[in-house]
N, C-alpha and C positions, 0 to 999 in steps of 0.2 A: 491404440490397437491397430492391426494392418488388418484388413480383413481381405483385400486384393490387390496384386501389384501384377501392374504389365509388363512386358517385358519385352524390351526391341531391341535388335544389333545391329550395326555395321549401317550406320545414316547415312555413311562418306559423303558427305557434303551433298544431298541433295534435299533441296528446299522442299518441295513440292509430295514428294513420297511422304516425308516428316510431317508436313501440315496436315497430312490424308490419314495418316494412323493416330493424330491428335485428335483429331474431332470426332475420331469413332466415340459411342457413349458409353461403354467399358471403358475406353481409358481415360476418357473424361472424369470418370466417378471411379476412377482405381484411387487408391488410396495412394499409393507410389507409384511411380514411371523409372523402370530400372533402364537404361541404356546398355550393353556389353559392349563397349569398346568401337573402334573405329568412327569416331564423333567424324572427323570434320576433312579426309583425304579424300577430297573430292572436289567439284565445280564450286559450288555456294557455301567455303566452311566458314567466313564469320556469321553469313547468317542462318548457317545451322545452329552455331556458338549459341550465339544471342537469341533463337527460337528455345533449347533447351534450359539456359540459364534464367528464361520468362518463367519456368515452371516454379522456379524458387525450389523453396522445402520440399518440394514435393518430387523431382527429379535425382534419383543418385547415379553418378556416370561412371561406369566402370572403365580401367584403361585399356588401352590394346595397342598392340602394337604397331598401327599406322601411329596413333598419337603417340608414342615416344618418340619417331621416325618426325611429325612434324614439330617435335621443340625440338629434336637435333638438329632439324636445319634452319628454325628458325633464331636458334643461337649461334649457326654458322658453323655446324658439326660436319663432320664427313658421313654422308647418306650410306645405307649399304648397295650394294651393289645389284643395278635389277627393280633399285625402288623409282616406282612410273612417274613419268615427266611432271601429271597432274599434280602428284602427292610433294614434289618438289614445289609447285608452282604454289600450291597449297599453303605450304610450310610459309614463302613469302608473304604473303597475305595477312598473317596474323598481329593484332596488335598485343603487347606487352600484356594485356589483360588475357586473351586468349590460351596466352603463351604460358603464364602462369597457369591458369585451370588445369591445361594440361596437364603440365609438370606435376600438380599434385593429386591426378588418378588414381588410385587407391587399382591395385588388385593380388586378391581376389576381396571381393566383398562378401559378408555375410549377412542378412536379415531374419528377421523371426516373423513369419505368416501365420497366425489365427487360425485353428485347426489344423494343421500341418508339422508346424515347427520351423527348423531351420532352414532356410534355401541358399544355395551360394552362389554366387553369380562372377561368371571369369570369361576373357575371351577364348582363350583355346582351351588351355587347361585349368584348372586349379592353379599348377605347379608351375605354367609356364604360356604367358599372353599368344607366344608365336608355334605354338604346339597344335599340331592336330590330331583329332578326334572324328571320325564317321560313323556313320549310322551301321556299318558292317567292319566297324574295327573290332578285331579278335578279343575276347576275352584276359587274354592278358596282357595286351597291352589297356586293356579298363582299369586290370588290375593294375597294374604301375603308377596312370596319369592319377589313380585314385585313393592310393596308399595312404595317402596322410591325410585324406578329408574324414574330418569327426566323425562316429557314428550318428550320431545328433542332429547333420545334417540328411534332409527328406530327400533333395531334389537338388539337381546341379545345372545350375543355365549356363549355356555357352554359347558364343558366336564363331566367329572364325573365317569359316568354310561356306559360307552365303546361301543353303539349304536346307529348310525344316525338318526337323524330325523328334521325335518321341521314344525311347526307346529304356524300358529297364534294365539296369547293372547292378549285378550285389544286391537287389534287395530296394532299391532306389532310382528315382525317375534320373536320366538327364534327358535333358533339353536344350535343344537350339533354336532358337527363333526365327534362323534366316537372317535374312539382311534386308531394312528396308528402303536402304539408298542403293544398294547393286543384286536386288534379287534373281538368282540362281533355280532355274524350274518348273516354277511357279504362275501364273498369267498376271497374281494379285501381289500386294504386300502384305509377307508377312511379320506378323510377330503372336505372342502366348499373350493369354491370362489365365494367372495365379489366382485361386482362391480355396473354400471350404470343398468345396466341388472338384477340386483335382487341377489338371492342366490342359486346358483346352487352346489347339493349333488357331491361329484365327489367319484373316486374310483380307486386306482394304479392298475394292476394287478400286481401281483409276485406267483414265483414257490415257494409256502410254503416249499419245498425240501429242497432245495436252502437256505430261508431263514434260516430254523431250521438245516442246515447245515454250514452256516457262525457264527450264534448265538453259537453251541457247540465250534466251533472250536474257537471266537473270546473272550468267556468269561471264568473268572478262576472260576467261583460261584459253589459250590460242585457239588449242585443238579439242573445244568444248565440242562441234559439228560429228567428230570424230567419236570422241569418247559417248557423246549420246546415241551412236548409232550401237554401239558394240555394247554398251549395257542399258541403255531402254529398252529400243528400237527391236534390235536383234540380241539380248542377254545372252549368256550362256544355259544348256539346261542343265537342268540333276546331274544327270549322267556324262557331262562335261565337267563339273566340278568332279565327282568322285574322281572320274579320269586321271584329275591335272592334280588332285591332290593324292590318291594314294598311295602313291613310295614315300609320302611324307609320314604315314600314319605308322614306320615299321615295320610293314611287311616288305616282305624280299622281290614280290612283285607286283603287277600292275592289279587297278581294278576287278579283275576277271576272277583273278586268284580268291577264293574262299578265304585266302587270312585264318582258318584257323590252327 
């Protein structure tokens, strides 16, 4: 029986955030440790790898679309175009065991929670890893990305767009847990816990100090100095994400625009 599963997105390869949402005691005593995708496009991804594959049975990793981006290059594929230096750097890094897990990410996933029912768990969409989704995306485009999820399923987790939020569609929860390797808005790291009690946003605290001090000293990536100042140090907020994501979400114009 599942009686709670946590639920975290977007590690991108950072050690230190990952270790600070393990040892909370919620997802210590969760019964599952759901991931949403983006394991390991980041400074530390074998030993993000090797931190979530510690969890055994008890971790499911959903895919997303940095992890198809790092077995494309780490089979020697042509990258798309616009994909960050880091996530190339990334992709080398991997050994053959890495490389494999990937490759075999399952998405979407689906679970059955204890008092609840179904939960699905995807990085952008259901229907599509590199899709997005906001907290103020219009009504029909919910309805599209969400056409073909069962009635059966309760509650939809997504990652994506590195931003918490909670919000009802149709009749059913989605959720995003944020990202807790490149968090977007936030001071803490976030991620959810799933249980009989509904879904509650949560949040680690950590000395971003700290962090962007174990991050320089634990990665060999050229422009780690770099990359920790623009997502520890100085992240982007909320309202930077919405910004840079929404003409991705379908509407015709920027953030500003109502979308409906």
């Amino acid at each position: 029986m599942t009686r709670s599963i946590a639920v975290l997105s977007d590690t991108h390869g950072v050690l230190p955030t990952l270790d600070a949402v393990l040892a909370e005691p919620d997802v210590r005593a969760a019964d599952v440790v759901v991931v949403t995708g983006d394991l390991a496009a980041g400074p530390q991804p074998t030993e993000v790898l090797d931190l979530l594959l510690g969890l055994s049975e008890r971790v499911v990793l959903v895919r997303g679309n940095a992890d198809r981006d790092l077995v494309t290059g780490a089979r020697g594929g042509a990258l798309p175009e616009g994909t960050p230096e880091i996530d190339r750097w990334a992709a080398a890094q991997l050994d053959t065991r890495h490389v494999e897990l990937l490759a075999g990410l399952r998405h979407p996933v689906t679970l059955s929670l204890d008092g609840v029912g179904h939960v699905l768990f995807c990085h952008g969409t259901p229907r599509d890893d590199d899709e997005v989704v906001l907290v103020d995306t219009r009504p029909s485009r919910w309805a599209q990305v969400l056409a073909d999820v069962p009635d059966t399923v309760r509650i939809v987790c997504c990652g994506h767009t590195h931003a918490p939020f909670v919000r009802l569609v149709g009749r059913r929860w989605v959720v995003n847990s944020g990202s807790v390797g490149m968090p977007y808005g936030t001071s803490g790291v976030p991620w959810v816990l799933l249980d009989d009690h509904g879904v509650s946003l949560r949040s680690t605290t950590v000395d971003v100090a700290d962090v962007a001090r174990a991050v320089v000293v634990g990665s060999t990536f050229p422009g780690v100095g770099e990359w920790v100042r623009d997502y520890v140090l100085e992240p982007p907020s909320d309202l930077d994400a919405l910004t840079a994501f929404a003409l991705r979400d379908g509407r015709s114009e920027g953030w500003d625009d109502p979308g409906v």
